[in-house]
N, C-alpha and C positions, 0 to 999 in steps of 0.2 A: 126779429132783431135786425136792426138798419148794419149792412156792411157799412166795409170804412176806409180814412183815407188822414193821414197828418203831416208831414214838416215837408219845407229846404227848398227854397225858390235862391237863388242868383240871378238877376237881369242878364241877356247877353252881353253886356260890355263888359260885364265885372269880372273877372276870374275867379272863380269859386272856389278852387286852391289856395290863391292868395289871401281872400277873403277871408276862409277859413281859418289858416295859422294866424294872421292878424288877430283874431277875436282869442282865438287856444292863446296867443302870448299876451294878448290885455288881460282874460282872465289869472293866467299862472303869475304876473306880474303882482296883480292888488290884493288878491285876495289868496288865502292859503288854501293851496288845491293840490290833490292827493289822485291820481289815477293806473288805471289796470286798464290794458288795452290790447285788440291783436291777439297777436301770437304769443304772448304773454298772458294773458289772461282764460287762452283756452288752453294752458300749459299746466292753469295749476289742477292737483287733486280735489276739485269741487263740482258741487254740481247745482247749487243753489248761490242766488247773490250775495247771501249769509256767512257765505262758509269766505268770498272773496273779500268783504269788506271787512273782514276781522285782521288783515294785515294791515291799515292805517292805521297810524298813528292817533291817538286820542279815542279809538274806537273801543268801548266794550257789547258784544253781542249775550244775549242773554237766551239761550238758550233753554229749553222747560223740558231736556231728558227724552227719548226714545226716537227713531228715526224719521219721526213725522212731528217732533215735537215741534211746538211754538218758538219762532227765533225774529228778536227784534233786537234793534237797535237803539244803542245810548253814545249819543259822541259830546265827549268833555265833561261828562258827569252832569250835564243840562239833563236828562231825562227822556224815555221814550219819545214823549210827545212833544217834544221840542226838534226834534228832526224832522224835516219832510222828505219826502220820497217821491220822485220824477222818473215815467218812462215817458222818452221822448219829450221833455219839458213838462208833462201837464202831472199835477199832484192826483197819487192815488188817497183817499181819503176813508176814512170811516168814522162815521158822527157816533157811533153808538160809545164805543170809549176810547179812539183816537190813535189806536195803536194801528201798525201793518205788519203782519205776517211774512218776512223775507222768506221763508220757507216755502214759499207758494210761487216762486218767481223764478225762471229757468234761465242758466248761463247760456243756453245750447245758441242762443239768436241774440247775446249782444254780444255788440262791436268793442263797448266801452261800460265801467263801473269809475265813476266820480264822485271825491266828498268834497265840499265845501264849507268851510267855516265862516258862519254870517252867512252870504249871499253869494252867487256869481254875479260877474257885474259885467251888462252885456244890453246895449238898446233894444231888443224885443227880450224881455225878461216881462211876463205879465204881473198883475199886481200878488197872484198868490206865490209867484215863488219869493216875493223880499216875506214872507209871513213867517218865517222860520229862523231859530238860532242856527240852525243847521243843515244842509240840505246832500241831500242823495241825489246822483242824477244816472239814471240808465240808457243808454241809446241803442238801439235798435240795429242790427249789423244791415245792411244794403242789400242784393244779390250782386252777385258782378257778373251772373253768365247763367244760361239756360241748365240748371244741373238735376239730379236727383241723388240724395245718399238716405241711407238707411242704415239702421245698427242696433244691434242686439248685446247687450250687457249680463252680465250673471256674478252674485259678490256675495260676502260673507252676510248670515242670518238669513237666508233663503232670498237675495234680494234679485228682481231682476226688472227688468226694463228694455224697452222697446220702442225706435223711433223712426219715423220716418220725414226727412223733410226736401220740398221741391220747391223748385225756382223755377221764374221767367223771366228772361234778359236781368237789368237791371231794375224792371218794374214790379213785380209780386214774389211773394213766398206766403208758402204752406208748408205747417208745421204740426206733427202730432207724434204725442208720448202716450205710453204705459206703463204704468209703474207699481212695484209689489213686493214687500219686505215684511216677513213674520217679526222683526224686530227681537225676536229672543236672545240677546245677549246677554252675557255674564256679567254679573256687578259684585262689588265689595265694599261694604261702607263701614270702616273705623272710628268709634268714638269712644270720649270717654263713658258712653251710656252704653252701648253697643258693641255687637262685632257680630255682622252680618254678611252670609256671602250667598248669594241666591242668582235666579235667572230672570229677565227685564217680560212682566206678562202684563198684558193686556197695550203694547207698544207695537203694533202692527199698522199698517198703512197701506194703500193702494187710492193709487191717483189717475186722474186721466185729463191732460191737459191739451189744448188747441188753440192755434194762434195764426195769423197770418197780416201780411203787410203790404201795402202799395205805393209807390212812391213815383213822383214824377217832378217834372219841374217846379210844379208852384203848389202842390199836394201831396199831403204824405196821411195814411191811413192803417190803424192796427185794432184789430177785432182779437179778442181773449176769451177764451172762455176755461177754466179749472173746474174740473169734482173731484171731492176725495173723499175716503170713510178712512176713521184712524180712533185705533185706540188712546185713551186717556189713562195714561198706566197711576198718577198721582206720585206724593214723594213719598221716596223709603223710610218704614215706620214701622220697626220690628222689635220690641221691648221684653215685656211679659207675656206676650200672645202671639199668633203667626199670622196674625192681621198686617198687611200690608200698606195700609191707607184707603184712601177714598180713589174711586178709579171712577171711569167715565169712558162715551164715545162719541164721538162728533162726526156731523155729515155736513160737508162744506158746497157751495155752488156757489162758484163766484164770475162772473164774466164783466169786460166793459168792453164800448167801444167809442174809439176816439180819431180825432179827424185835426190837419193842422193846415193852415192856407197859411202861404210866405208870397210877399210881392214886394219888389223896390221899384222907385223909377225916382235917379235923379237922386239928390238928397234926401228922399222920405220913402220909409218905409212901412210894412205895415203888417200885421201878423194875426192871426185870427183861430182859436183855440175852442173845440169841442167836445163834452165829455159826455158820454152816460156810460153807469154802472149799477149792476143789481148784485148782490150780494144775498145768502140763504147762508143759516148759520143753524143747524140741530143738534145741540147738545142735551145726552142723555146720562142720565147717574141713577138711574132706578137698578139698582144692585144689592141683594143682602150681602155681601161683606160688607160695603159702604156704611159709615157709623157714623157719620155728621151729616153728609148731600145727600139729598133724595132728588132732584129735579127732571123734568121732563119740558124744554122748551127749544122754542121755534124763532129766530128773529129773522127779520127781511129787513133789507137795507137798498132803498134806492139816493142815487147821486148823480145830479143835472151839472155840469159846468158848462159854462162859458166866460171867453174871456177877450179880449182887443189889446194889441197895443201900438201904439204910432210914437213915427221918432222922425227926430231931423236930425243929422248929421251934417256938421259945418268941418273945418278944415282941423280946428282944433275944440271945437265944442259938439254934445250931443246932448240932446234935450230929449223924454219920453215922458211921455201919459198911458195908462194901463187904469180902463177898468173894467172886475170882472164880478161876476156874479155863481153862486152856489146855491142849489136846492137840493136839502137833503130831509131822507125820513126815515122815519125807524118803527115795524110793525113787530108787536112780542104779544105771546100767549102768556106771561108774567102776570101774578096777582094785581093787579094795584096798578097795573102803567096804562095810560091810553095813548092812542095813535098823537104822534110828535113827528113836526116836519121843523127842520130850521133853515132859515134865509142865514146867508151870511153871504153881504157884499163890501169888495175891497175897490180903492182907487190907489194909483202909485204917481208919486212924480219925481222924476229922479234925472239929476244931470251930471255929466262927464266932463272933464276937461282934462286935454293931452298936447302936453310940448316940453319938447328940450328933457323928454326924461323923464318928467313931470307927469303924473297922473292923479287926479282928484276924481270923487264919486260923493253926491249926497243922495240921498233921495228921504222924501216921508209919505210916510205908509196910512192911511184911512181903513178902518175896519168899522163896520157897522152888523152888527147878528143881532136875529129875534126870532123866540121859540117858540112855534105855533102850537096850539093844544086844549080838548076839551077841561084837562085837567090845572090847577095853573100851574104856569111858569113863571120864569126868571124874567127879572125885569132886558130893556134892552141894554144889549154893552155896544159902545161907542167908544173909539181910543185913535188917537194920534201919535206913531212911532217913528222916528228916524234912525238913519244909520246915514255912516260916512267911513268913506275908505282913502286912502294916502300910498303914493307909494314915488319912489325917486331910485332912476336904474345909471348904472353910472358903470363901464365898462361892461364888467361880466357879473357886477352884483347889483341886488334889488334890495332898499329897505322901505319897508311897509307897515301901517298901521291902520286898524278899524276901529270902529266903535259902532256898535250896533244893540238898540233895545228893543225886545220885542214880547209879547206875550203868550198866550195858549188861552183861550177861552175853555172853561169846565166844559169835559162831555157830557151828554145825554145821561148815561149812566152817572157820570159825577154828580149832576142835579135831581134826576127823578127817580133812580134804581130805588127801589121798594125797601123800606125802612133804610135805607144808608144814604141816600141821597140829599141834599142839602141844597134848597132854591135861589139862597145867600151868598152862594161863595163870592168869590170873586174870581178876577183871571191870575194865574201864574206868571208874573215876569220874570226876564233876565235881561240885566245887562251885560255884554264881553267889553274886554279890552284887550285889542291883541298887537303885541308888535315884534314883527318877523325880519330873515334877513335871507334871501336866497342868492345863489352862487351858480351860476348856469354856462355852461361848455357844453360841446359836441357831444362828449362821450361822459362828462358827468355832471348832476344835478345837486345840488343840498340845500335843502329848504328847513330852519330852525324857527321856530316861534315861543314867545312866553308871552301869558295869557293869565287872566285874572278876569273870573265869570261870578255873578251870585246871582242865587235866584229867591224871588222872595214871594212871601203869600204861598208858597208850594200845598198844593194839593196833596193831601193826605186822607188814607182811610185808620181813623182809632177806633181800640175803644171806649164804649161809651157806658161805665161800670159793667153789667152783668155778663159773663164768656157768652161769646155771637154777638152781640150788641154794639153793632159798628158807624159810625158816620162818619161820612167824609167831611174834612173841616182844612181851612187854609192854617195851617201849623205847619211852620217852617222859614228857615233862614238858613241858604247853604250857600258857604263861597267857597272857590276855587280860587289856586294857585296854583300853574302846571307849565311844563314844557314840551313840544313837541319838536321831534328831530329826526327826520326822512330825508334818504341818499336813493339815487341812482343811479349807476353806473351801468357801461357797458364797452366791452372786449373782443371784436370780430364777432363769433358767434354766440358769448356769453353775454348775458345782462345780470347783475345783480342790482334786487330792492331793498334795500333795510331801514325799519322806523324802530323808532322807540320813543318810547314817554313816562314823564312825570306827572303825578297828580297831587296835590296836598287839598282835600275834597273834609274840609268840617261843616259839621252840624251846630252852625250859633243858633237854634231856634228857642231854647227854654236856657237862662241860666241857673236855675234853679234844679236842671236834672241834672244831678252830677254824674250821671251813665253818661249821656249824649252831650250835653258841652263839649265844645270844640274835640271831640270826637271822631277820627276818621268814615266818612259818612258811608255808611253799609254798602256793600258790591263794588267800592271803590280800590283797586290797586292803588298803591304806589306807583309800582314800576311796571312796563309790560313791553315787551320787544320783539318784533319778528323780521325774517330773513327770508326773499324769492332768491333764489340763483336757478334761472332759463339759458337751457342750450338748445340752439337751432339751426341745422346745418343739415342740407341734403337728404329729406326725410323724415330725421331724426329729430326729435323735438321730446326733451327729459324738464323734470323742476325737482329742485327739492329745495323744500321748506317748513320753517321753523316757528314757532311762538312760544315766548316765555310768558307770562304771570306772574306778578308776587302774589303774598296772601293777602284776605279779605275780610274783613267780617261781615259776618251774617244776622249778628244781634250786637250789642253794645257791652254785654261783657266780655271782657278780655279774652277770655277762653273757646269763645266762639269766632273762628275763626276759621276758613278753608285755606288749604295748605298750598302752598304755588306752585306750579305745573311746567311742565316741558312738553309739548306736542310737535312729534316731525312727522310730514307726509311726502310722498313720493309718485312720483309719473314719469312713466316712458314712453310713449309712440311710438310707431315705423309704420311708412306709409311705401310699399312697393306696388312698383307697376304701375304709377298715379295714381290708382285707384281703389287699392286694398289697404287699411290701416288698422292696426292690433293695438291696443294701447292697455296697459299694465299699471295698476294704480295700489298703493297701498298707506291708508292713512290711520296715523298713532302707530307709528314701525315700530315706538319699544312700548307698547301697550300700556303707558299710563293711565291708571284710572282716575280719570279726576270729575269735576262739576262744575257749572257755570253757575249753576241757581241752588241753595241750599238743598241735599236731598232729592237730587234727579239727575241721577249720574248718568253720563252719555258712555256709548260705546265705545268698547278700546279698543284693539288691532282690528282692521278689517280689511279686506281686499277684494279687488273688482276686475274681471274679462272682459275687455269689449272688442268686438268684432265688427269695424264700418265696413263699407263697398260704397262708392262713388261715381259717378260717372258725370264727368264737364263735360260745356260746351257742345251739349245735345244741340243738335241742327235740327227743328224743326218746319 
């Protein structure tokens, strides 16, 4: 495995401070941007970037139940795979069916957690990240001094964990965990078919994760590697029988590494973006209770990027070209599939203009994919997408507008999975419309948008007459009406965050079902709101925080419906002596039992000890 090296060159003459807020206020300006940063963000009760990005507005995460479950992301009701997902600028991908695992990704070593609606808008922005309704962006915390800490954690259902990470000046870090939780928790599941109250089996998990970074002036580099074994506990299904459901184990190995070159000189810039990743995936269900799955399979996943992009920068104008290239494949011991690689390459041209207040952004996007394979494929897809951003700041307020269309090419699985697949489909689009208004002072921030998204041609798996008998087919027509409304404040040593949002999310796909016409579209709230309030003062670093939920539906009659939720969590630190810190964490204080995904209830109270040691400013 090639070591590695990615971002963040400034010329000597620039100031890289300046530089920096410069570009942080073009983006918070045009486009609607939501971030957790600092001391704030390792303040909250979390310990995955899942558990962080469920306080933004417009954000539903989906979690699939037990402490290693599957947790992805859906922002504005666009769908999983319309989000993209950025550490350190470059997208993690997976061709097989397009989703990413946020549960697999560690708070312990970022700086920052950023959403973006549309696009950032930024002259080294390569062609993949305008590819997205939606975009994630992770960055990487620095070192700032030669240090070493380590720490040892112990929490409810036998969980515990263990890490150690080290630094060098401002150049390197090393990073490594251990991680191990029985997952046995209590559940209770209410209906009107049921009344169930059991304990969470076959949800166990144990991970072992390693990462490190290098950074220099005009280089910046990050090697990953994750393995985990975790049980697949399946949904609760307890009627006539004491059968459980279908359960399952999975063995994960995932690693990438990636590498980023920054150079200016003068008005042009230039930026140069490297990726590889391998991915192993072993899912097994050869179980006698198991009474629909039987399987036993392997998939390997490789992913090549690269990417360029140059820009000129004038006084009030800035012009960019990006393009980049992707190789990806996908190796499975599945009946019926043979070895599939796909090409998929993007070109970007996109230009700025800034005066008097005034900010303007277009750009259009080139996508060109083709699926290589003994067996056949889909034909080639070819598409031309633009977006454009607006925004005019006038004292202490910004009003802003975008419009942005873009697609989802079917995955691997959408097209060739073994009797479900469909070589026809077409790609998923959406167009947004959003128009915002932000209020920005020292000490407070409010950012409001209203929004109107629909997606069309949506990818769907039905079925297709006989039970089991499914294909994916483009059926769908979903629009959006919503608003999104996030404050920031802060008071000596308090900060408080609070978002909330609206959704009015229907299903115009068939008028003829009179279930699902204009029907509130399944997993979609209404309403959902949450609250940071961070204190930090001399050691002492507390949060307590909030999330509300309305109800949901989960199928299209009335009656199926999951009930809305209240979740509060809690954290306290104290770090004595500089170098010893205790920190006391306890999340779902009043033990709501609630669900994110039909039928995979997560855990209620829980609580966690950890124990750091530290030691800065090693003289070596």
């Amino acid at each position: 495995m090639i070591a590695f090296l990615a971002l963040q060159i400034i010329p000597p003459q620039v100031d890289t401070i300046a530089t920096s807020s410069v570009t942080a206020r073009r983006n918070e300006v045009i486009v609607p941007r939501q971030t957790l940063s600092g001391a704030e963000l390792q303040s909250l009760s979390t310990s995955t970037v899942a558990d962080a990005l469920k306080f933004f507005s417009g954000v539903q995460i989906k979690d699939y139940g037990g402490l290693g479950g599957q947790k992805t992301i859906n922002v504005r009701s666009l769908g999983t795979q319309h989000t993209g997902v950025y550490i350190d600028g470059i997208r993690i991908t997976n061709c097989q069916n397009g989703t990413v695992d946020l549960g697999k990704y560690s708070l312990a070593n970022m700086e920052s957690v950023e959403l973006y609606n549309a696009n950032k808008v930024s002259p080294q922005m390569t062609a993949s990240e305008y590819a997205s309704a939606a975009t994630v962006y992770f960055t990487t915390r620095r070192p700032a001094a030669t240090a070493l800490r380590a720490l040892v954690s112990q929490g409810s259902f036998k969980t515990n964990r263990a890490q150690i990470h080290a630094s060098y000046k401002t150049r390197f870090f090393a990073d490594f965990e251990g991680y191990h939780s029985c997952g046995d928790y209590p559940f209770e599941y209410h209906s009107a078919y049921e009344d169930t109250v059991g304990v969470r089996k076959n949800s166990d998990i144990t991970f072992y994760r390693a990462e490190c970074g290098y950074f220099d002036d005009h280089l910046t580099g990050h090697l990953y590697l994750y393995s985990s074994e975790r049980g697949l506990p399946g949904g609760i299904v307890r009627r006539l029988s004491d059968k459980f459901g279908d359960i399952g184990r999975e063995r994960d190995f995932n690693t990438f590494a990636q590498m980023t070159y920054r150079n200016n000189w003068g008005r042009h810039s230039f930026k140069y973006n490297t990726r590889y990743a391998y991915d192993l995936l072993h899912a097994d269900a050869r179980f006698l209770e198991n009474q629909f799955v039987h399987y036993d399979n392997t998939y390997k996943q490789q992913d090549f990027y690269n990417g360029a992009v140059y820009s000129w920068s004038g006084r009030r104008f800035c012009v960019s070209v990006s393009p980049d290239l992707r190789l990806s494949d996908l190796r499975c011991d599945v009946t019926g599939m043979s070895y599939l690689w796909r090409s998929d390459f993007k070109s970007v041209a996109s230009a700025t203009y800034d005066y008097a207040g005034v900010k303007c952004s277009a750009s259009v996007l080139y996508t060109n994919i083709k699926d290589h394979s003994k067996m056949a494929t889909a034909g080639r897809l070819t598409r031309w997408t633009p977006s454009a951003h607006f925004s005019y700041t006038f004292r202490d307020f910004t009003v802003r507008a975008f419009y942005k269309t873009i697609f989802r090419a079917p995955t691997l699985n959408d097209l060739y999975y073994t009797q479900v697949g469909r070589r026809d489909l077409k790609p998923e689009y959406t167009r947004q419309y959003d128009l915002g208004l932000t209020y920005n002072k020292s000490f407070l921030k409010i950012q409001l948008d209203v929004y109107h998204n629909d997606v069309t041609d949506k990818i769907v798996c039905i079925p297709q007459g006989a039970s089991y008998n499914w294909r994916m087919m483009n059926y769908g027509y979903v629009v959006t009406n919503g608003a999104d409304l996030s404050a920031r404040a802060s008071y000596k040593d308090f900060s408080l965050f609070l978002t909330g949002t609206y959704q009015d999310v229907r299903d115009m796909s068939d008028p003829d079902d009179e279930y699902s016409w204009k029907h509130q579209f399944l997993y979609s709230p209404k309403f959902s709101a949450s609250a940071i309030l961070s204190y930090n003062h001399k050691g002492w670093i507390a949060s307590l925080s909030h999330m509300f939920c309305s109800s949901r539906y989960w199928t299209y009659v009335e009656e199926d419906q999951m009930p809305a939720y209240n979740c509060t969590d809690a954290k306290v630190q104290y770090t004595f002596k500089n170098n010893i810190t205790i920190v006391l964490e306890c999340n779902d204080i009043f033990d709501v039992r609630y669900e994110l995904v039909q039928r995979w209830p997560l855990p209620g109270r829980r609580f966690a000890l950890t124990l750091m040691y530290e030691l800065n400013n090693i003289k070596l």
